[in-house]
Every structure is written in C-alpha cells, then in structure tokens.
C-alpha positions in Angstrom: -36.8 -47.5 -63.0 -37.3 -43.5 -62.4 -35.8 -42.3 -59.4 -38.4 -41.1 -56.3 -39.1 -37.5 -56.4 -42.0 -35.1 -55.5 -43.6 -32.6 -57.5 -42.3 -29.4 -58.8 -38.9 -28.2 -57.8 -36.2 -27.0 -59.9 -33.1 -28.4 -61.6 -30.5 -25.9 -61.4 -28.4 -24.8 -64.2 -25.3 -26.6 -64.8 -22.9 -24.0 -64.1 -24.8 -23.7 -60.4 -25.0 -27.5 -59.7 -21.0 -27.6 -60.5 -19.9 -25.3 -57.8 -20.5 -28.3 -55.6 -17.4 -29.6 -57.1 -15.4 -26.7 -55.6 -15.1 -28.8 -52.0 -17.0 -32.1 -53.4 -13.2 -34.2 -53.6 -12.0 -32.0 -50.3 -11.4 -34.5 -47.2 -12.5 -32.7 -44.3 -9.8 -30.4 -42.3 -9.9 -30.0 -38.7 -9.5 -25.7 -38.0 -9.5 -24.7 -34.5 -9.0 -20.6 -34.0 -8.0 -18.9 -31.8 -11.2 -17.4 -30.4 -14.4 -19.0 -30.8 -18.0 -16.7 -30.2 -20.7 -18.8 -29.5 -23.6 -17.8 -30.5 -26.8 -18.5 -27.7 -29.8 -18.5 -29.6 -29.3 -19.1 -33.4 -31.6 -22.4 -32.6 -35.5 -22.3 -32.6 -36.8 -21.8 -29.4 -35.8 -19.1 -26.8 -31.9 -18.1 -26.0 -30.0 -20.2 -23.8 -28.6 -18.4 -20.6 -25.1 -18.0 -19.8 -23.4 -19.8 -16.6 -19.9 -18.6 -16.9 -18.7 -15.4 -16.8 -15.3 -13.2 -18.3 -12.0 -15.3 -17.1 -13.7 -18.5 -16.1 -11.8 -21.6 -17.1 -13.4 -24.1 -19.5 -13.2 -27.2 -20.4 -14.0 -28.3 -24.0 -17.8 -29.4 -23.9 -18.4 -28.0 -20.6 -21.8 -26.5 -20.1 -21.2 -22.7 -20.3 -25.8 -21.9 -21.0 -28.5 -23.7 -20.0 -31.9 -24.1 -21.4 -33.6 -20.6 -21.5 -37.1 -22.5 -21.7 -38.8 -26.6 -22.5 -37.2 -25.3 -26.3 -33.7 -24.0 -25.9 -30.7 -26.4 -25.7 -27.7 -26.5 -23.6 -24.7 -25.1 -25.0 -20.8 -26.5 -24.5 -17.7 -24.5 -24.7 -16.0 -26.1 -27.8 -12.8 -24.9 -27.3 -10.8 -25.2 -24.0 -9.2 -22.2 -22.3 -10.4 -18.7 -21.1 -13.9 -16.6 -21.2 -12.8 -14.0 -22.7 -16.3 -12.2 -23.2 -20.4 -12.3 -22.9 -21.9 -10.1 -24.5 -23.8 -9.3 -27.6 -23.3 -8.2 -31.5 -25.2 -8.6 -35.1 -25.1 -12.2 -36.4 -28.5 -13.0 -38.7 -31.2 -10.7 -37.3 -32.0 -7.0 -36.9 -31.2 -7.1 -33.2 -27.9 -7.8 -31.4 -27.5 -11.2 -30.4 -25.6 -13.5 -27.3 -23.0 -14.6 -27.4 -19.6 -16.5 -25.2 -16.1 -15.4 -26.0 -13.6 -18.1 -25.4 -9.5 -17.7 -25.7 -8.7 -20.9 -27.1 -5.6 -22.5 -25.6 -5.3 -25.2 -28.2 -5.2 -27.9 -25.5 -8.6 -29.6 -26.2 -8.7 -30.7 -22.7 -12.2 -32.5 -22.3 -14.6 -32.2 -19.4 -15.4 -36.2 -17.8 -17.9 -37.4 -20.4 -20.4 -39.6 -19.5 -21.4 -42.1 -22.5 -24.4 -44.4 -22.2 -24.1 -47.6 -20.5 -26.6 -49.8 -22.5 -27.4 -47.4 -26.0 -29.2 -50.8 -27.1 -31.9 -50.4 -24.3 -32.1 -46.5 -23.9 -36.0 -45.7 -23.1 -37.3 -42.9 -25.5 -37.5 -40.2 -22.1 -33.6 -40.4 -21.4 -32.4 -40.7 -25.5 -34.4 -37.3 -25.4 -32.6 -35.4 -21.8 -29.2 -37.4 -23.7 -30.1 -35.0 -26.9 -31.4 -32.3 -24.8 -28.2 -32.2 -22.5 -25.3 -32.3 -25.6 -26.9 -29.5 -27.3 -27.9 -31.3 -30.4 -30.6 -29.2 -32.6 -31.6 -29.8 -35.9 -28.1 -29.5 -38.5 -29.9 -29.4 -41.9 -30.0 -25.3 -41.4 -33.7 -25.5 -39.6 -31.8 -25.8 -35.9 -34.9 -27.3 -34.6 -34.4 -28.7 -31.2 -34.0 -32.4 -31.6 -35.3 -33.4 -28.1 -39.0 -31.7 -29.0 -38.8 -33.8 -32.2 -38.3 -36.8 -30.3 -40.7 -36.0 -27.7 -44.0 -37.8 -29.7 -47.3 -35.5 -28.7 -49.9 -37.8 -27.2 -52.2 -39.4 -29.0 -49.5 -39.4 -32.1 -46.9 -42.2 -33.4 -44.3 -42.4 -35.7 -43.6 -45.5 -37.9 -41.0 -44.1 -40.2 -38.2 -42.4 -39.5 -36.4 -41.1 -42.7 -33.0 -39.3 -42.6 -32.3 -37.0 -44.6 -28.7 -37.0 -47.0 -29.7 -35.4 -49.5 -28.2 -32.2 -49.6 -29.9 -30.7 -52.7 -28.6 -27.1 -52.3 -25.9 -25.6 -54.5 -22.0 -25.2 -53.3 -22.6 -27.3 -50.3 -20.6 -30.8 -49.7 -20.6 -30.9 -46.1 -23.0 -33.9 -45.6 -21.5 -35.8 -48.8 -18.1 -35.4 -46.7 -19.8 -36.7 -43.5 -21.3 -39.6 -45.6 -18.2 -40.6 -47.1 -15.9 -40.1 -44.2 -18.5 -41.4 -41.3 -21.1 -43.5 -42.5 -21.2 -46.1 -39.6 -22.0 -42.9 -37.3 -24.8 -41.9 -39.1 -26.4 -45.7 -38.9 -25.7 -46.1 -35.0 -27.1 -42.8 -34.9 -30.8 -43.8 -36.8 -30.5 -47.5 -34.9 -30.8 -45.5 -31.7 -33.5 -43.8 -32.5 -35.7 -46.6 -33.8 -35.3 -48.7 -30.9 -35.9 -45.7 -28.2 -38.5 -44.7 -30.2 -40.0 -47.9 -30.7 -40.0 -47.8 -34.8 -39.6 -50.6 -37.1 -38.8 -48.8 -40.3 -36.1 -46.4 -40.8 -34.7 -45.1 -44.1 -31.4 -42.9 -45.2 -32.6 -41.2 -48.4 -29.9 -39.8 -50.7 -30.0 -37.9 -54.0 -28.6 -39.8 -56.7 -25.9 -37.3 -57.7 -24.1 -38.0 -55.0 -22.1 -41.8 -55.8 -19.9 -42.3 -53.2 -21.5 -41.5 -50.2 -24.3 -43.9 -51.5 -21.7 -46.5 -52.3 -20.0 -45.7 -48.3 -23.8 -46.2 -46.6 -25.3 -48.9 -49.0 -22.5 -51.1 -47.6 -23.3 -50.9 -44.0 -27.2 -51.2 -45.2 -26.9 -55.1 -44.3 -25.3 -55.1 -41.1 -28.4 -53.2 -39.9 -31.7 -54.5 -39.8 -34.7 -52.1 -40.2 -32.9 -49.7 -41.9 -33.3 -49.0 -45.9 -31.9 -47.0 -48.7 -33.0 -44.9 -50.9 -31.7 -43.5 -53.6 -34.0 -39.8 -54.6 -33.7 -38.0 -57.6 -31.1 -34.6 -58.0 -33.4 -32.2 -57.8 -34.3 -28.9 -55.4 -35.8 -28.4 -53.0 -35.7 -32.2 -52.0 -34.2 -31.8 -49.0 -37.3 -30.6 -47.6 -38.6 -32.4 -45.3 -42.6 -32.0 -46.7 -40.3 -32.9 -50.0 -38.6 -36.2 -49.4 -41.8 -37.3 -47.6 -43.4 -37.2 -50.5 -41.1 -38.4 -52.5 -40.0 -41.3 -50.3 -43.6 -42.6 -48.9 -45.6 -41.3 -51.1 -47.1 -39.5 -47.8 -48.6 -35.6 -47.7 -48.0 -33.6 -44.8 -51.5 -31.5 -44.6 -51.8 -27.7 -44.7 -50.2 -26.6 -41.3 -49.3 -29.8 -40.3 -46.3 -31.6 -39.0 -44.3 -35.0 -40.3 -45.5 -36.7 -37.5 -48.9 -35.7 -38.5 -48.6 -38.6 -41.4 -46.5 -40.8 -38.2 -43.2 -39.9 -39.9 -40.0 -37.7 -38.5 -36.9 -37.0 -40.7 -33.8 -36.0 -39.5 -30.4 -35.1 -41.2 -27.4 -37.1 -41.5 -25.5 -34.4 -38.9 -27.9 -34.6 -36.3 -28.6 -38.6 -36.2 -24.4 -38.7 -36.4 -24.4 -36.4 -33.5 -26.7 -38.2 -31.4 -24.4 -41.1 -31.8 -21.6 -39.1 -30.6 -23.5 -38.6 -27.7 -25.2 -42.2 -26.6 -22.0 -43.9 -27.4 -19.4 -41.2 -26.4 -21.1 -39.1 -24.5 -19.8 -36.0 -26.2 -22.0 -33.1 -26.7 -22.4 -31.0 -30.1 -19.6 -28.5 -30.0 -18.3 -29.3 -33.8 -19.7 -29.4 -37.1 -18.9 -30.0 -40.9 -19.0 -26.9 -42.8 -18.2 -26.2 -46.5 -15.8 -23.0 -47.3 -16.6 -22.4 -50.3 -17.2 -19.7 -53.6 -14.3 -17.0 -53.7 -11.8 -18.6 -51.2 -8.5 -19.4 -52.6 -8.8 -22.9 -51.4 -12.4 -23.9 -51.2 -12.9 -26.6 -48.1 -14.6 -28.9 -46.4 -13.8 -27.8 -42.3 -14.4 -29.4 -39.2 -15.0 -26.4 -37.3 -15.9 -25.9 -33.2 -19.0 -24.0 -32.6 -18.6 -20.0 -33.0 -15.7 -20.2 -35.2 -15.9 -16.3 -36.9 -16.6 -16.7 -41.0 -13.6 -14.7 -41.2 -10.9 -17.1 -39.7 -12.4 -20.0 -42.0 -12.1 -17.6 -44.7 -8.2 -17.1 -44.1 -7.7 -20.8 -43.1 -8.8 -21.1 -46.4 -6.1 -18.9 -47.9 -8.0 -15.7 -47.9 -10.7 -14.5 -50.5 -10.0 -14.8 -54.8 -11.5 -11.5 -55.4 -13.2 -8.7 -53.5 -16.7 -10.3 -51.8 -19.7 -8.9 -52.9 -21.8 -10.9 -50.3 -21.4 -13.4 -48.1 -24.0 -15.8 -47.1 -24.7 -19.2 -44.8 -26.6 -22.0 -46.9 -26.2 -22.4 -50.5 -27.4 -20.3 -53.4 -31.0 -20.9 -52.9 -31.5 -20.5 -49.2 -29.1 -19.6 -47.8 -29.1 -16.4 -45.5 -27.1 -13.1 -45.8 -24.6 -12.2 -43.1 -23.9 -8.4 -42.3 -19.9 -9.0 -42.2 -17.5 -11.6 -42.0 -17.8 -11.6 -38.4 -20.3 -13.1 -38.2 -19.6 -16.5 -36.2 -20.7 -20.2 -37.6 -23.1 -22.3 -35.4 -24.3 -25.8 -35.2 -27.0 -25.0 -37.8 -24.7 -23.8 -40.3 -23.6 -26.4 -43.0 -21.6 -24.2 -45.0 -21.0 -20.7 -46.5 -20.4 -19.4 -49.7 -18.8 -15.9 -51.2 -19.7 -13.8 -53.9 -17.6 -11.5 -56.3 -19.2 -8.2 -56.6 -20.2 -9.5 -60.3 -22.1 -12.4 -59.3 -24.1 -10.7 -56.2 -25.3 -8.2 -58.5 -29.1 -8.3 -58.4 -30.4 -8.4 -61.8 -33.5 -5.5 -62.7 -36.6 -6.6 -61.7 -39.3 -6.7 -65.2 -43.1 -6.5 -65.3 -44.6 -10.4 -64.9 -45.1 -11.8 -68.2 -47.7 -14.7 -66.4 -46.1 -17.5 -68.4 -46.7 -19.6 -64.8 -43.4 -20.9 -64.5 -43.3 -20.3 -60.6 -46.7 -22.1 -60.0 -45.0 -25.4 -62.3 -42.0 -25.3 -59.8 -43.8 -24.7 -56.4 -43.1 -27.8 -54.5 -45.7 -26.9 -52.1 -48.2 -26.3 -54.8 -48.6 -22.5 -54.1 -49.6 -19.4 -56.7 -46.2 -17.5 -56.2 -48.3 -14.6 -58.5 -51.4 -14.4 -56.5 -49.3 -14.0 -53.1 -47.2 -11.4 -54.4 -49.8 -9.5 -55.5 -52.0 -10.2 -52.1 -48.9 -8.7 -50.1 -48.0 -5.9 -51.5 -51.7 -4.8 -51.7 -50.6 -5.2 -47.4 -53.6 -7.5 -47.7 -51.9 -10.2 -45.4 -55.0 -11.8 -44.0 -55.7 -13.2 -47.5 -52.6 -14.1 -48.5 -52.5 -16.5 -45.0 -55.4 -17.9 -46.2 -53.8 -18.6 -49.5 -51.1 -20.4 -47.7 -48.4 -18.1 -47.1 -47.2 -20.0 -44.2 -46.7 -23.7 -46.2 -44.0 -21.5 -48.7 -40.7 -22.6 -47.5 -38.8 -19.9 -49.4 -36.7 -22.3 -51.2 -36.5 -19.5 -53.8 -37.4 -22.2 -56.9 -39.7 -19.7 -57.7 -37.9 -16.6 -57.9 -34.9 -19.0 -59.4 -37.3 -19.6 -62.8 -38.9 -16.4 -62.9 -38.1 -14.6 -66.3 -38.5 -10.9 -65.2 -36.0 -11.9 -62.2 -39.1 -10.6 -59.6 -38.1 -10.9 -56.2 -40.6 -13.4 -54.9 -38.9 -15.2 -52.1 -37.8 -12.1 -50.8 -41.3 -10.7 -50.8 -42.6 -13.8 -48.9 -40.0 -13.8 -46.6 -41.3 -10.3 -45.6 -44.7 -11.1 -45.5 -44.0 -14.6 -43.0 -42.0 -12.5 -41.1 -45.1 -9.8 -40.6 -47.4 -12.7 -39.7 -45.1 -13.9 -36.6 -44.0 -10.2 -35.2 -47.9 -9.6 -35.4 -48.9 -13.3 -33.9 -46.6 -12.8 -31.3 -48.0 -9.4 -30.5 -51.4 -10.6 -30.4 
C-alpha cells in the first residue's frame, strides 16, 4: 500500500536527509545556564509586557509578561533566581527586540502550580485561558498562539484534529526525541483536546522514516479511543499543515483560507505535549526540546529553559568543529538566519544548526533554463517563475493575485532549481512588502 502524501514537494538528497542522524540516537540532555534572555515577542501576535523589573526575585514559571493584546501569551521565568535585565537587542528581525534577563541560581524552585482538577470534563473556554495562561504557542516554528487556535470562530467546527509528528526538515530530531522519550504526553495532550473541543476523531500523523517513535506511539494507540495513526510518506514540506491535510484527509484548504475552513486543526507533537503539562500539572511552557546540531563537536538533543543564548548550547555541546559560516534556527530548508550566536532560543525554536564557511557558501546564481522543475515541486501549486519575474518587475499587485501569500517558503523550489536562483528568498521579500504596506494602509 503507498504511503499518504500530497502533491509536489521534494525528497532531499541523501547526504542532507542523513544529517538527521547527527542527534537522531542522542537521548535528550537537560542544560540549564547560567543566564537565560527571554525573548517577549518572538510569537505571532503583539509583544508581551514585562511585570518584573532589574533585581526582582523569581520563581521558575512565575509570570514575569502578560498578554500585550487577545494574541500575545503570558510568559514564565524558566529559571529561578534574579532579574538581572529588561531591555532590548537583535534576535530575528531588523529591529531590537524585548527581552527578561534572569541570573539563574540553579535552584529550580517552582512557583505553587495549580493543575486541573477534572482534565476529563474541562469545557473548551477554560482548556483555552489554561493554554492562554502557561504560555503555550504553536512549537512547530509557526509560534502561533494556541488559545486563538482553540478558540473555534462562530459559525465554524472542527471534526478532525490531526497532530502533527512529522518533522520533515533536515538536521532536526527534536520531535523524534519527544516521541520516543514521551509518547503518553503527547496522547493525554490530543485526548484533552478532543473532548474540550467536542471532536470525535483525532489522528497523530508521522513520516515513515522515523521507526521508533512510530513503534513508541502506535503502542499507546489502543489505550485511547478516538485517536488514530498514521503513518505519511518521507517527504518535504509535509509538515505543513496545508500539506499533511492533504495528505491525511484528502481535504484542500482554499486560497486564503484556514484548516478549520475544511473543519480540521493540526497541531504539533510539542504543543499538544505541552498542553498536557499544563491540564494535568499545571506547569506553564518555560522548556523545550531543541536539536544542537551541524558543526558542534557533540551534536545533541537539549532540554533547554526558554531564552537559553545559542551560544551556551553551542559550548554545552563542546564548542564548534570548525569556524561557523552561519548559523540558523530551523533546518536547512526553513530555517531562519540569526545575526550572532547570541541570539537566545525560544519556545518556537525546535533546533539549530551551524555551517562551516564551505557549506554556507551561496552558490552563483545562472540565467533560468525554464525546465519547470519548481512548478513540479510546489506543494502549493504555485509558478515559482512567473512570481519571480512579477516581483522584481516591483509589480506586487499581480504577483498577490497570483498567489504570493499561499507560498510558504519552504524553499523546495529554490532547493531543485538548476541555476541555484534565489527564489524563496525573493518571495520572502515580496510577503514581507505586502504586510509592512497592509499594515500601513
């Protein structure tokens, strides 16, 4: 029987899909440093606002900002110990951005949690101010706030809810790790869910190159009813959401559209795992997985709190093999560019991986040949070429209408492209024009 997929999408080459080997076999390691910078808005919606100031006392998951707006999310001090700053710096974007210094003082002294008295009957309005208050947002890399995902819009309903393990990206092992390490979590976690929400059907998707963490979950499969497997082809980008829709139920989200527009919400492995932490134990998000991986010495899978700087994972990890070239969040494909090693990991990011100077060298963009490789591999059935040319004629009005916001610059194109054009990075540009003039306007 061939294994569920979408259309388009890439395979990548051998020598790519094997760095996931790297941290694959790594058990996770806990890593606590000594100062943690916690970022305040690296989620989608606005910053949250800071209620502590330089030398307050913390508490590990006490509240230290607060919602800045119906999107933002609470954010926990996950260390215990001392503010040692606010303030702001450079992490992903142009402008500086918030952040709470805390001097760790490697107690892990808790605040009181509060878990749920009866998770079996939690109505769908408190499971929501539950996600809302521990911080949780979307841990796939989107950092979508998980309460407005929950919230169903009137008039819609949801009667799948698929979650989403398939980690298709290159380098990253993170959610295999939490898979093979913490698989009941990750059911309690959808169980929830389903009966807040009300849904009958629920189902953990995973790609098939990934045997043990489907072995660990396909074992608890009976012990909870509702809830099915499925087993996806290897293939990228099928961890997007649009993606594993399709290739799961068969289902199209329309042009501009959301999952629940076809009554169906996904959510990773991380964030349903979280939510369980915080129904059952009442703990807030204030630690993640994270892959250390590329040129570190000893490439890992760490258990990191929230705001842990990239370089203190880098010298947990033994220090760097060879002089960095670059340095990015997210795997090869995705993944995002940081300035420095400074930069601090949030509860978006599901790993990071370094470059030698040899293999971040960009290779010399070539005339286009028009052999149409990008439109075969376009999962979202988009004319890579025709955009490309539309924006950098500036003519961004047509290339909106030719469905520059449905590319989710998973990069397949660019990844295939025989004269090595830039494409992704072109689009990126281009989406990011549309916004900064939208939000003008």
């Amino acid at each position: 029987m061939s294994l569920l997929t979408f259309r388009g999408g890439v395979h990548p080459y051998k020598e790519l899909d094997e760095k996931k080997g790297l941290t694959g076999n790594q058990p996770s390691k806990p890593f606590s440093p000594s100062v943690v910078y916690i970022p305040l808005d690296t989620h989608i919606g606005p910053p949250s606002k800071p209620v502590v100031k330089k030398d307050d006392q913390v508490k590990l998951g006490q509240v230290i900002a607060e919602p800045g707006g119906d999107w933002g999310i609470y954010v926990h001090a996950s260390v215990s110990g001392t503010v040692k700053e606010v303030g702001a710096m450079q992490m992903f974007g142009k402008m500086p951005s918030p952040f709470i210094a805390i001097e760790n003082d490697k107690q892990d002294s808790w605040v009181e949690l509060n878990p749920c008295a009866n998770p079996k009957a939690l109505p769908a309005e408190e499971l929501c101010s539950i996600v809302r208050n521990a911080g949780i947002c979307g841990m796939g890399g989107a950092a979508f706030p998980t309460h407005v995902k929950l919230s169903i819009p009137q008039g819609k309903s949801a009667d799948t809810i698929i979650v989403n393990g398939c980690e298709c990206e290159t380098f990253l092992t993170s959610d295999e790790r939490l898979m093979m390490e913490r698989p009941e979590s990750i059911f309690k976690g959808l169980k929830i869910v389903l009966k807040s929400l009300n849904v009958e059907r629920g189902i953990i998707a995973v790609e098939d190159n990934k045997p043990l963490a489907i072995a660990a979950l396909k074992a608890l499969v009976p012990e909870y009813k509702g809830i099915e497997f499925a087993t996806v082809q290897a293939k990228y980008p099928q961890g997007g959401e649009k993606q594993l829709i399709e290739a799961v139920l068969k289902r199209e989200v329309p042009r501009g559209g959301l999952p629940i527009d076809i009554n169906t919400i996904v959510l990773n492995v991380a964030t349903v795992s979280a939510i369980a932490d915080a129904v059952y134990e009442g703990k807030p998000l204030v630690k993640r997985l994270c892959s250390a991986t590329g040129q570190v010495k000893e490439p890992a899978n760490l258990l990191l709190p929230n705001g842990t700087l990239t370089k203190d994972a880098v010298e947990f990890c033994g220090g760097y093999a060879t002089e960095p070239g670059k340095i990015f969040v997210g795997g090869s494909m995705m993944g995002v560019c940081i300035p420095n090693d400074e930069v601090p990991l949030s509860k978006q990011n599901n790993g990071f991986v370094v470059l030698s100077q040899k293999e971040a060298k960009l290779a010399e963009e070539t005339n286009c040949i028009r052999c149409a490789r990008c439109v075969d591999v376009c999962p979202t059935r988009l004319n890579p070429v025709e955009l490309r040319g539309l924006l950098i004629q500036d003519r961004l009005d047509d290339a909106e209408k030719s469905g520059l916001e449905d590319c989710i610059l998973c990069g397949a194109c660019s990844f295939v492209c025989p004269a090595k054009r830039r494409l992704t990075a072109t689009f990126k540009l281009g989406k990011d024009t549309l916004a900064v003039r939208r939000k003008k306007a």
